[in-house]
Residue frames relative to the residue before (quaternion, step in Angstrom):
aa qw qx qy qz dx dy dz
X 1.0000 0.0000 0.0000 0.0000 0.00 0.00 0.00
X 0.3538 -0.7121 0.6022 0.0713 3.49 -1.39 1.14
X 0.0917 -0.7547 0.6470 0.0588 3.53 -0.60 0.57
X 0.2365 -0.7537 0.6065 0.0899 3.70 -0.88 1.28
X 0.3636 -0.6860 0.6245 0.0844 3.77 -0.86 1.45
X 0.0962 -0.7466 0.6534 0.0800 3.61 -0.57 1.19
X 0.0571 0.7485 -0.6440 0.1478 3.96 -0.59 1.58
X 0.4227 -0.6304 0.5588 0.3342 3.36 -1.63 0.42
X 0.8436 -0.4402 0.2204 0.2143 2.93 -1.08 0.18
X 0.6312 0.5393 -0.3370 0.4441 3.54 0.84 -1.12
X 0.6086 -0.6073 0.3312 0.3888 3.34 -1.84 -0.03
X 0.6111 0.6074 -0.4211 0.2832 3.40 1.10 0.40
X 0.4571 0.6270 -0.2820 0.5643 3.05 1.94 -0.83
X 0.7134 0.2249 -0.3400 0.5699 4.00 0.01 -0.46
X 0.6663 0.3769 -0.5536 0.3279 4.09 0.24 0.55
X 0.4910 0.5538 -0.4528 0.4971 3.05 1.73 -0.48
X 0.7318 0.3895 -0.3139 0.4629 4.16 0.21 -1.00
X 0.6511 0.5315 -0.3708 0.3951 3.62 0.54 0.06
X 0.6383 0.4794 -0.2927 0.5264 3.06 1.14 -1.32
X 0.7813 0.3046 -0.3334 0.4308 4.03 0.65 -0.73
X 0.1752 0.7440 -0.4483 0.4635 3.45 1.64 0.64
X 0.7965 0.3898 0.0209 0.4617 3.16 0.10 -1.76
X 0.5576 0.4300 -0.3774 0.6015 3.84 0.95 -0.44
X 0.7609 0.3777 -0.2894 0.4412 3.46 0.12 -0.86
X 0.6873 0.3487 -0.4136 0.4847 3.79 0.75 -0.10
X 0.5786 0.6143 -0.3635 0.3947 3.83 1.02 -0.54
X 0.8526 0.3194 -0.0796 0.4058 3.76 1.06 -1.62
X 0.7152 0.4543 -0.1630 0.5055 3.33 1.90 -1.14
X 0.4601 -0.6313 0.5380 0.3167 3.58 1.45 -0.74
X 0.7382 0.4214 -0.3017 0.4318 3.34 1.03 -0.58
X 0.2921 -0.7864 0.5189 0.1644 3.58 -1.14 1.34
X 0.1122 -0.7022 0.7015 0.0475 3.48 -1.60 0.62
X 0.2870 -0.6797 0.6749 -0.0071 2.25 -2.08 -0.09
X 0.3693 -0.8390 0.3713 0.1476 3.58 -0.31 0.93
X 0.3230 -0.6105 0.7151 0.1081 3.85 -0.85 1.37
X 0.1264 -0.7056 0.6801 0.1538 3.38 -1.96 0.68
X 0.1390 -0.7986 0.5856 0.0030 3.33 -0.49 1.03
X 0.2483 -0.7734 0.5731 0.1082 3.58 -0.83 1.17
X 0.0893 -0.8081 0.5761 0.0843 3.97 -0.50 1.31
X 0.8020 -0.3579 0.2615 0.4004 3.18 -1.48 0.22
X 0.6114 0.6475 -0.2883 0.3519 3.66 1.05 -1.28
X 0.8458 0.2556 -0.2592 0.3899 3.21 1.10 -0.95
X 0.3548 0.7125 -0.4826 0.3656 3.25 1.64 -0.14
X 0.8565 0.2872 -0.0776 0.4217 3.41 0.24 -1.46
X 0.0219 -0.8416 0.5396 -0.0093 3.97 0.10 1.30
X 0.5398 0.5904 -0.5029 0.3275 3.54 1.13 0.28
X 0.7855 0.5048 -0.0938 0.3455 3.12 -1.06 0.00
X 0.4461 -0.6797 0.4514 0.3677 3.90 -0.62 -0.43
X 0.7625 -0.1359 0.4932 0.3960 3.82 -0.97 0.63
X 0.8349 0.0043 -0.1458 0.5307 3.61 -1.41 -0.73
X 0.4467 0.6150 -0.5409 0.3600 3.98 0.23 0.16
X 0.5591 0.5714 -0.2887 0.5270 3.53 0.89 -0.92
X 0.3064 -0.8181 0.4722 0.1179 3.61 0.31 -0.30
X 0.5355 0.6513 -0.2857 0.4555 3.37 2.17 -0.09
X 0.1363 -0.6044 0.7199 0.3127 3.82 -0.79 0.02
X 0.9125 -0.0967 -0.1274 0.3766 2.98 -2.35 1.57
X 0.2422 -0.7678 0.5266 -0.2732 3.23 0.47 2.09
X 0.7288 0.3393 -0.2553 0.5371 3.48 1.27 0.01
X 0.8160 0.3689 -0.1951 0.4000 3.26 0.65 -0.28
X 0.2255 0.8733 -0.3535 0.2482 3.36 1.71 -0.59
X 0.8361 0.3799 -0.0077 0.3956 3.39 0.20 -1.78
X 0.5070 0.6028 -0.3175 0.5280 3.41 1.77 -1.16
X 0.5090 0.7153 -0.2848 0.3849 3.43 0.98 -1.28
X 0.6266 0.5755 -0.1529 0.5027 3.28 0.42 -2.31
X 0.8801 0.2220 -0.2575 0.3314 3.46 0.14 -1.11
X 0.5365 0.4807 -0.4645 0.5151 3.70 1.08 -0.01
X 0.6169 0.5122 -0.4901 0.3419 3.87 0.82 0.18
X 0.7723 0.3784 -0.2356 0.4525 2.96 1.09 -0.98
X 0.6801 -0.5412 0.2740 0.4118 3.73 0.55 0.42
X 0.5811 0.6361 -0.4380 0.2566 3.56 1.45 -0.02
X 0.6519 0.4475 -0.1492 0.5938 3.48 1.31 -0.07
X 0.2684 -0.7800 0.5482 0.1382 3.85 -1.34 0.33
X 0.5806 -0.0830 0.0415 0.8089 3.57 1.51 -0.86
X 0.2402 -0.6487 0.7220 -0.0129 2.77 -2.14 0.06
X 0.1052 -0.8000 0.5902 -0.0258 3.57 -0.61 1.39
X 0.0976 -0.7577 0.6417 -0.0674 3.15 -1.48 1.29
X 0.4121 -0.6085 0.6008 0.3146 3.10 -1.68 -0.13
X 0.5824 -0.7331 0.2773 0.2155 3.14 -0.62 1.98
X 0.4944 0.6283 -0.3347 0.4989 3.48 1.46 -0.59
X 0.7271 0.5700 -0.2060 0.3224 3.59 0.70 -0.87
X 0.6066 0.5333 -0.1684 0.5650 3.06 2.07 -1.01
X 0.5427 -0.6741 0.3972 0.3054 2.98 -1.09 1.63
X 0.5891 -0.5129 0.4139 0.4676 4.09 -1.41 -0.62
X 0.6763 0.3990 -0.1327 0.6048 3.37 1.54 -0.99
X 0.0851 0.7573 -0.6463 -0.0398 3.29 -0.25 1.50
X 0.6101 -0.6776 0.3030 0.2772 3.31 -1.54 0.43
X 0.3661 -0.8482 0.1241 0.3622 3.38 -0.13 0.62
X 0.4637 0.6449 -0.4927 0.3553 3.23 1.11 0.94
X 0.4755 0.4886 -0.3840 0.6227 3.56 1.45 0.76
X 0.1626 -0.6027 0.7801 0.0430 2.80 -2.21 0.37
X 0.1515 -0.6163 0.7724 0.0256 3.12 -1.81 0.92
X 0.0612 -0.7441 0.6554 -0.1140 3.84 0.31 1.72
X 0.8788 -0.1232 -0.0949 0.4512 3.88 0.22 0.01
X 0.1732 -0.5994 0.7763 0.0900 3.04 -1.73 0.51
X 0.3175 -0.8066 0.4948 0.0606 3.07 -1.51 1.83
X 0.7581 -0.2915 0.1512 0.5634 3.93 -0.68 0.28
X 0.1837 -0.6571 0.6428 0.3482 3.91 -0.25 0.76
X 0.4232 -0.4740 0.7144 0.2929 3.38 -2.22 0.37
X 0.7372 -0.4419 0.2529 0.4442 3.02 -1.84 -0.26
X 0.4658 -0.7188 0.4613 0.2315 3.46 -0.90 1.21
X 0.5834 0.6905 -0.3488 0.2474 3.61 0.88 -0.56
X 0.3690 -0.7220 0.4560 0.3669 3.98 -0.95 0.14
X 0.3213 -0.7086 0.6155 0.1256 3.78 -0.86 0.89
X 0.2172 -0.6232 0.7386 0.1372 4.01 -1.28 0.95
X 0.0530 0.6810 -0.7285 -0.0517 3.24 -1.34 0.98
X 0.4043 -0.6794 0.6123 0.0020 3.57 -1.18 1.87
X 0.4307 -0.5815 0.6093 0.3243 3.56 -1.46 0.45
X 0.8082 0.2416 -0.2617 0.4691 3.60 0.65 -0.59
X 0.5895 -0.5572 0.3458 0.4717 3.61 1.01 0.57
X 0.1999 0.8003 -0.5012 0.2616 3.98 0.72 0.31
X 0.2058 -0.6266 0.7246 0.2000 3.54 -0.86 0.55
X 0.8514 -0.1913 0.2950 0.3893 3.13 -2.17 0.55
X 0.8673 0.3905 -0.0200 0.3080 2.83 -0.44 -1.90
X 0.5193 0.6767 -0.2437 0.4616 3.56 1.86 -0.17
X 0.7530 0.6248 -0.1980 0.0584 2.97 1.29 -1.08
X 0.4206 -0.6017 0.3669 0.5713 4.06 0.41 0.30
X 0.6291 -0.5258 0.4694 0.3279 3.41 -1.25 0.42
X 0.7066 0.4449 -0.1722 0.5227 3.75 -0.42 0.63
X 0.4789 0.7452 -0.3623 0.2898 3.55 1.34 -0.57
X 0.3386 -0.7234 0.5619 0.2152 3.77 -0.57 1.00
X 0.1902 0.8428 -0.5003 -0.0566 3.27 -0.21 1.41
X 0.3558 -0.7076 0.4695 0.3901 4.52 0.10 0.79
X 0.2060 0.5519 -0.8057 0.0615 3.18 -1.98 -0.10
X 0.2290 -0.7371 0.6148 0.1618 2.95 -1.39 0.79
X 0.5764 0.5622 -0.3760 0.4587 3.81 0.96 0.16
X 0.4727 -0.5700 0.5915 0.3190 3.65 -1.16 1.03
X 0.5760 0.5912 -0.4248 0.3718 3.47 0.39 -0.85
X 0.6718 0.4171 -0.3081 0.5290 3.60 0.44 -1.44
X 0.6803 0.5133 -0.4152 0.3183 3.90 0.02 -1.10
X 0.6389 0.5641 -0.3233 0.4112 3.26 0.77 -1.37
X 0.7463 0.4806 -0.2923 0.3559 3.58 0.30 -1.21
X 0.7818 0.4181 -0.2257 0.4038 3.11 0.70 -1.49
X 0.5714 0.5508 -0.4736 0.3819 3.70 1.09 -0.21
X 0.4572 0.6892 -0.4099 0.3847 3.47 1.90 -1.11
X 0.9041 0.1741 -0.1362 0.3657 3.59 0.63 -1.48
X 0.6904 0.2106 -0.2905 0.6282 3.58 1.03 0.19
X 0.3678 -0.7856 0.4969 -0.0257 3.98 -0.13 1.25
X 0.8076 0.4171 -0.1422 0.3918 2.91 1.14 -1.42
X 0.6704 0.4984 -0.3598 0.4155 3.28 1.53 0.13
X 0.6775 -0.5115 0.4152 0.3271 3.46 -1.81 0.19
X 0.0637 0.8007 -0.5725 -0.1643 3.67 0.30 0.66
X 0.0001 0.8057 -0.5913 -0.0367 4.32 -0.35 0.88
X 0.7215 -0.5276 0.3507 0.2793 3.75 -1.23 0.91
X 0.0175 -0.8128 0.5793 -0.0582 3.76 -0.65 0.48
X 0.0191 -0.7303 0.6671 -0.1462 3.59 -0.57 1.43
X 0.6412 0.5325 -0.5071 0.2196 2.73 -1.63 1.17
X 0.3269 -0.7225 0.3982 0.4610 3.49 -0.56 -0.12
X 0.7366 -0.5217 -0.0302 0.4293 3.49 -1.43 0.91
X 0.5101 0.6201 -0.5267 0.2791 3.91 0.62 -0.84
X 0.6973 0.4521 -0.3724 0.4131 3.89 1.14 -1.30
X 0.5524 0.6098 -0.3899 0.4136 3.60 0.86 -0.87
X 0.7563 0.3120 -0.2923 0.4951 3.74 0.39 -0.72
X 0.6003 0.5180 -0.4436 0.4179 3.79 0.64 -0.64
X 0.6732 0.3847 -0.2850 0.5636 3.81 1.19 -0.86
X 0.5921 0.5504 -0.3462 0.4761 3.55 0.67 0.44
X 0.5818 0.3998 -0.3095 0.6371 3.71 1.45 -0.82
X 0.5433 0.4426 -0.4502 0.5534 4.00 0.58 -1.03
X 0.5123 -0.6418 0.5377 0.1910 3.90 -0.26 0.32
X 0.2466 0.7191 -0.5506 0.3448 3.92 1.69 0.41
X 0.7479 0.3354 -0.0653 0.5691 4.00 0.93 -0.65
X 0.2718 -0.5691 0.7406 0.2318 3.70 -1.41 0.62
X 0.8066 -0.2234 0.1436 0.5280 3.64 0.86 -0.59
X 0.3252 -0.7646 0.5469 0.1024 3.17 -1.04 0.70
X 0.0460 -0.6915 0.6899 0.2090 4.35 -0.89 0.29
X 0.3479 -0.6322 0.6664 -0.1879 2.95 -1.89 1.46
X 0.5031 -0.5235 0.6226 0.2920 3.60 -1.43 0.24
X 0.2353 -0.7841 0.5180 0.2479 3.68 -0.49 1.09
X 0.3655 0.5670 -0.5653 0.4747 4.31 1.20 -0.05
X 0.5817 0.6505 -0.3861 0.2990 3.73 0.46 -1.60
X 0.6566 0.5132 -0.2067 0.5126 3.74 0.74 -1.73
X 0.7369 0.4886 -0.3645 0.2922 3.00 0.10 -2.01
X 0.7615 0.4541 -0.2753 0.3716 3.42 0.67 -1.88
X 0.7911 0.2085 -0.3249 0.4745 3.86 0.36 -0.35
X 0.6337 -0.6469 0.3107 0.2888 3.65 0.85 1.44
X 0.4488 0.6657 -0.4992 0.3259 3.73 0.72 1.40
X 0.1524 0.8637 -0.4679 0.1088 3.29 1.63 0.35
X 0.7267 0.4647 -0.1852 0.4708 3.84 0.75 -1.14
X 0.4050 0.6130 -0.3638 0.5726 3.26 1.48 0.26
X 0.4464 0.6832 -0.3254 0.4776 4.22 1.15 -0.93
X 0.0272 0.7644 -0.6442 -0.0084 3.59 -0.54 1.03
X 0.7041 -0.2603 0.0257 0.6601 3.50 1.74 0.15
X 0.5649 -0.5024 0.6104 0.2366 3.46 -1.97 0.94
X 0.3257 -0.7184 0.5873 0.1814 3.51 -0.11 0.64
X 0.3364 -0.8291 0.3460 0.2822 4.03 -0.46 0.49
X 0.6153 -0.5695 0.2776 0.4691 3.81 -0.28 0.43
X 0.3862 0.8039 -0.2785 0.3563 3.26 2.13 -0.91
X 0.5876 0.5325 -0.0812 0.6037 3.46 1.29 -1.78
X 0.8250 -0.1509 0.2502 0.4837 3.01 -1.01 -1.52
X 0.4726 -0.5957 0.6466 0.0613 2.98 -1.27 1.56
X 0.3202 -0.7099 0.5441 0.3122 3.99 -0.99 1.05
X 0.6787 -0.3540 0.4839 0.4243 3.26 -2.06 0.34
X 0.6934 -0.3821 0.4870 0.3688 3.63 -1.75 0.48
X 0.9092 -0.1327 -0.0221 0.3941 3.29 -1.07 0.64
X 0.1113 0.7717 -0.5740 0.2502 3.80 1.39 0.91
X 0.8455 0.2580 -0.2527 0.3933 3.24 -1.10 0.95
X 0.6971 0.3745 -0.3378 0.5096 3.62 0.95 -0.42
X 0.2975 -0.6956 0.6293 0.1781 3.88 -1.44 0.35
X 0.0276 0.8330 -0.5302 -0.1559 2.89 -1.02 0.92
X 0.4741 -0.5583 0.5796 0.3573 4.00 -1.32 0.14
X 0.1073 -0.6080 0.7849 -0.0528 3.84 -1.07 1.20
X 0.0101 -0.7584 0.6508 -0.0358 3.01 -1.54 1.31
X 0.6185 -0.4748 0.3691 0.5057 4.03 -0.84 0.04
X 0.4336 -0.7445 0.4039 0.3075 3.96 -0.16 0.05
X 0.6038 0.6732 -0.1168 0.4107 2.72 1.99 -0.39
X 0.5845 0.4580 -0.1209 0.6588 2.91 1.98 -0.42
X 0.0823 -0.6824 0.7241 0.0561 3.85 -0.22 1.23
X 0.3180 0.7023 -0.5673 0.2896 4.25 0.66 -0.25
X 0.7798 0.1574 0.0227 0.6055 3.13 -0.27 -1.88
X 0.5089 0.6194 -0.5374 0.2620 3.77 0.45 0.33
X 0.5499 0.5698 -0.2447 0.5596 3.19 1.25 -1.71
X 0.6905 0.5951 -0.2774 0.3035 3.56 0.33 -1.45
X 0.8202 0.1517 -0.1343 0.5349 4.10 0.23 -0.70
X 0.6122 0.4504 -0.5695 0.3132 3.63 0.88 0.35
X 0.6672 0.4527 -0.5355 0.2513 3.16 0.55 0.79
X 0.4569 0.5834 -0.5918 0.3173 3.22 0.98 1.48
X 0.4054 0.7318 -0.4557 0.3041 3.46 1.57 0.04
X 0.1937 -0.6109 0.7647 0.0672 3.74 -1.39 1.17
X 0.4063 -0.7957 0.4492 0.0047 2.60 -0.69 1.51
X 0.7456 0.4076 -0.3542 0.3906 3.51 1.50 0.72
X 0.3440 0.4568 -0.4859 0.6610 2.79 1.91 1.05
X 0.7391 0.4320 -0.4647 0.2263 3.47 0.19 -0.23
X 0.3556 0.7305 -0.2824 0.5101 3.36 2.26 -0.60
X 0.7771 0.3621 -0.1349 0.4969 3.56 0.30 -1.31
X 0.6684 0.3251 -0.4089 0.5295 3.65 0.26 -0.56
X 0.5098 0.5461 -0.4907 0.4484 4.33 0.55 -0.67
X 0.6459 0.5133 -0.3395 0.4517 3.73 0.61 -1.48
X 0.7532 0.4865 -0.3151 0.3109 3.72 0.14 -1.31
X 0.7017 0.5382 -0.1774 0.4318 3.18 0.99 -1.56
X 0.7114 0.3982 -0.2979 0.4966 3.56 1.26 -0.77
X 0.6048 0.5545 -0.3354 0.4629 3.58 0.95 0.15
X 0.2034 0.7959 -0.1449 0.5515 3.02 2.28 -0.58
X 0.9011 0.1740 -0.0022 0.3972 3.06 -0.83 -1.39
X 0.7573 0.2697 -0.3755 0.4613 3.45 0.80 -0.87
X 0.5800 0.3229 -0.6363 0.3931 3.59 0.24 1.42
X 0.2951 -0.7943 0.4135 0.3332 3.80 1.18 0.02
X 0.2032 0.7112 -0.6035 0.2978 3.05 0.29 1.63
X 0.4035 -0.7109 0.5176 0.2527 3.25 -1.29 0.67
X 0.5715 -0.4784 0.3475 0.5689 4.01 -0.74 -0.22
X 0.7929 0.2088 -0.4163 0.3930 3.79 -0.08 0.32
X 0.4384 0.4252 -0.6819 0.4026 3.85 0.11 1.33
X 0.6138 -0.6143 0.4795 0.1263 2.87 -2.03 1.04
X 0.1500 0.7749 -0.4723 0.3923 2.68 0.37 2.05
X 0.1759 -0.8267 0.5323 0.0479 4.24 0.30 1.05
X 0.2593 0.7626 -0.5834 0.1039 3.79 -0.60 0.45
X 0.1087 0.7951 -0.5852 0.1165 3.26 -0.92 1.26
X 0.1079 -0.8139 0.5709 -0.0027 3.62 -0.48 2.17
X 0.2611 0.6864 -0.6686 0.1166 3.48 -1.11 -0.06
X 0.7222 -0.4059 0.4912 0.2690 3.61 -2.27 0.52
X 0.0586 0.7346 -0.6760 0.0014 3.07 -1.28 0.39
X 0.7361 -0.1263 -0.0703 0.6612 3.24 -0.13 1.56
X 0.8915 -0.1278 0.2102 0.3804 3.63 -0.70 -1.35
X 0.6137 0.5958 -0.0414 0.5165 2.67 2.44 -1.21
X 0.1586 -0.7110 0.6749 0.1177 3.66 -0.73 -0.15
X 0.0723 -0.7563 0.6472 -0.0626 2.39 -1.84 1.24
X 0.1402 -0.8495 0.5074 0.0360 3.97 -0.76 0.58
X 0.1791 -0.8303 0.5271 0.0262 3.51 -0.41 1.46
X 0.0850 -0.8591 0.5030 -0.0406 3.64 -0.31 0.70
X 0.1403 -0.8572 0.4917 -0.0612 3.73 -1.01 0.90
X 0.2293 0.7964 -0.5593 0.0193 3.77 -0.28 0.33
X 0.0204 -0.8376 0.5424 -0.0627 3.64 -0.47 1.35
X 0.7548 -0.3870 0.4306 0.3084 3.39 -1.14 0.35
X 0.4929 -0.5275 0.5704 0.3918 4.02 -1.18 0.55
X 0.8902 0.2466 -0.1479 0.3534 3.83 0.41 -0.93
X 0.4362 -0.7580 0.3462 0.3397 3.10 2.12 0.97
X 0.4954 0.6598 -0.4857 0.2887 3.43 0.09 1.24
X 0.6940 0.2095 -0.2104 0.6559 3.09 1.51 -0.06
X 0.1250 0.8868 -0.4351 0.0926 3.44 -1.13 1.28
X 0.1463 -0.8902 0.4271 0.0608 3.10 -0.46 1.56
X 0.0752 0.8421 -0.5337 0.0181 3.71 -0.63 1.03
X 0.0422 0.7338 -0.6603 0.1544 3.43 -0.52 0.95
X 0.1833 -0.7444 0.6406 0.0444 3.39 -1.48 0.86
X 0.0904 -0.7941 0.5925 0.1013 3.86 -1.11 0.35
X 0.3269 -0.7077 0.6111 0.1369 3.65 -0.93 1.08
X 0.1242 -0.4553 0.8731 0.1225 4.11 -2.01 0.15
X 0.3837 -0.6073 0.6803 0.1451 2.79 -1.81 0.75
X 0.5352 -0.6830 0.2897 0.4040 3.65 -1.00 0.37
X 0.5350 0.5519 -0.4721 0.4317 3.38 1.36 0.52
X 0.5585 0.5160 -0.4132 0.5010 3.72 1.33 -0.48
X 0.7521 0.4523 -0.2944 0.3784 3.66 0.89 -0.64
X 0.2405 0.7322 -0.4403 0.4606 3.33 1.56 0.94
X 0.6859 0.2949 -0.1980 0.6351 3.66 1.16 -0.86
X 0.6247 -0.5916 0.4724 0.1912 3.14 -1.28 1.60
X 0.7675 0.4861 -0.2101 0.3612 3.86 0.58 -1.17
X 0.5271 0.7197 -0.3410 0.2966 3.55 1.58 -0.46
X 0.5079 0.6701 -0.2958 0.4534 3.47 1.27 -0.17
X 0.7554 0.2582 -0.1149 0.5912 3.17 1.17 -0.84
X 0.6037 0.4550 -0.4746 0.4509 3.47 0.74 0.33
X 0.5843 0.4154 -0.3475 0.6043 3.60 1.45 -0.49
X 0.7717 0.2450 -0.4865 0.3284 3.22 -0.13 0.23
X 0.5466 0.6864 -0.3389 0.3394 3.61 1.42 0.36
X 0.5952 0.6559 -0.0162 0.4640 2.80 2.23 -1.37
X 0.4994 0.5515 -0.2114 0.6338 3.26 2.40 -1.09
X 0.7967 0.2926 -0.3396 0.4054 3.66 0.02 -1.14
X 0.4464 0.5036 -0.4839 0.5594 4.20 1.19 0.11
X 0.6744 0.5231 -0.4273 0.2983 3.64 0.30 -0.48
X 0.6851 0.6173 -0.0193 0.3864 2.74 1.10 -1.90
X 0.6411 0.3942 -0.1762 0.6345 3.62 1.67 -0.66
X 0.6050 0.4810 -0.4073 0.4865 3.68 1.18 0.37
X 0.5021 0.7092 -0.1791 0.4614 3.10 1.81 -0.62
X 0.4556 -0.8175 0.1920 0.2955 2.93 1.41 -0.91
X 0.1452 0.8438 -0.2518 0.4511 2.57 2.73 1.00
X 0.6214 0.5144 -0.4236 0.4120 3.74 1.50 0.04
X 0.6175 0.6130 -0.2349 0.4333 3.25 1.24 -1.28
X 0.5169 0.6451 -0.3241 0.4599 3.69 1.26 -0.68
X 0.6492 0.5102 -0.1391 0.5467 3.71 0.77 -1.94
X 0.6972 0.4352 -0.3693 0.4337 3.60 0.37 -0.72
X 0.4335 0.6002 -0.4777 0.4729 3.85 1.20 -0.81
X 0.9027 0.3074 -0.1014 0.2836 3.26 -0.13 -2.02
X 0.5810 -0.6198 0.4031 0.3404 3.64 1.73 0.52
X 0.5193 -0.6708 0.4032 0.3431 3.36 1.68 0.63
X 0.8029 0.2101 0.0762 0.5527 3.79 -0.43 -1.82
X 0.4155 -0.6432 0.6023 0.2254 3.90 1.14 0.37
């Protein structure tokens, strides 16, 4: 048996479907092969993300093709996946997350805090704008589309003093030395489930269901459950300016969380802990991170989302 890898197109998407290519022939025995599937996200490079007017602008079409039989799974970046999946899908595994954090790469190697006032720095994520206007005001924070090869080539053309990025993004297609700094969680809080990949199957199909959850690490799957469910109870979609970052500590677990304004003037951050007896029950992840996004909307993290139309 052949298993067909629905991926988009760019060169991170086929390291992300290769690499789970290779897991899945190394741990499951079972060979594939990878389908390219052009989605809306990359079709359309003007403009920001919520401009499209679509929820999960990346995956849509991948979708399309695991309905119609042209695909078997499909691997994403968990960040990419909406909160409200449909239920004729599955998300049976989530593989070892990388580092979840965002990374600032500078033409002149400059850290954050280096930059001259005025600096033209891109991002394409509300999430990033919001934060970073929270902690450096004084800069230019301007939109950036593409995938990462265009982001740096418009960064060397001097279109950017710098640009912030997913640091997994670099790592995986070997631009790490390219990193003019890890930006601290302190700053900018990562996107929901940034850095981990998941595998999305038909639901109908326990086959290839049974089959790749056993590449799931089960502390990326803990931490991305936590993010996404903190997620949803504020019903945000992946492009509101919304920072969440879950993960173990020692035995224990812990889950920082953010929701700030488009022009980073208002900011709510609040964090919740499990002890390592609460983390004895499988479901506590998601009840803290349900218990966080009620907090966080008493805080006053709803009234914010409503400004920005929530889904933007």
């Amino acid at each position: 048996m052949t298993a067909r890898i629905a991926s988009r197109g760019s060169r991170l998407a086929l390291w992300q479907a290769e690499y789970v290519r290779r897991q899945l022939a190394e741990r499951c025995g079972l060979e594939a092969e990878v389908v390219v599937v052009t989605t809306s996200g990359d079709r359309f490079q003007q403009g920001g993300v919520g401009d499209l007017g679509l929820k999960g602008v990346f995956i849509k079409e991948i979708e399309e093709a695991l309905l119609d039989g042209r695909a078997d799974i499909a691997v994403h970046s968990m960040k990419d996946v909406p909160t409200e999946v449909d239920s004729r899908f599955s998300f049976p595994a989530a593989l070892c997350r990388e580092d979840p954090h965002d990374c600032l790469v500078s033409r002149t190697g400059a850290k954050l805090d280096q930059l001259p006032p005025g600096a033209r720095v891109g991002t394409s994520s509300v999430r990033r704008q919001a934060q970073l206007r929270h902690h450096r005001p004084d800069l230019e924070i301007v939109p950036l589309r593409g995938n990462v090869d265009t982001r740096l080539g418009k960064l060397e053309r001097g279109e950017y003093d710098a640009i912030v990025v997913a640091k997994a993004g670099l790592d995986r297609l070997g631009f790490s030395d390219r990193i003019s700094e890890v930006v601290s969680p302190e700053v900018l809080l990562p996107a929901v489930g940034q850095g981990a990949l998941g595998i999305e199957t038909r639901a109908g199909d326990p086959k290839f269901c049974k089959l790749v959850a056993a590449l799931t690490d089960i502390e990326t799957r803990d931490a991305v459950n936590a993010e996404r469910a903190l997620l949803a109870e504020l019903e945000g979609g992946c492009q509101v300016p919304v920072g969440a970052w879950a993960r173990r500590q020692g035995e224990g677990f812990v889950i920082d969380a953010c929701v700030v304004s488009p022009d980073g003037s208002e900011y709510i951050r609040l964090s919740a802990e499990a002890t390592p007896e609460e983390m004895q029950d499988r479901r506590t992840p998601l009840e803290l991170g349900r218990a966080l996004g009620r907090r966080l909307i008493e805080a006053g993290a709803d009234r914010i989302l409503r400004g920005v139309g929530r889904n933007l």
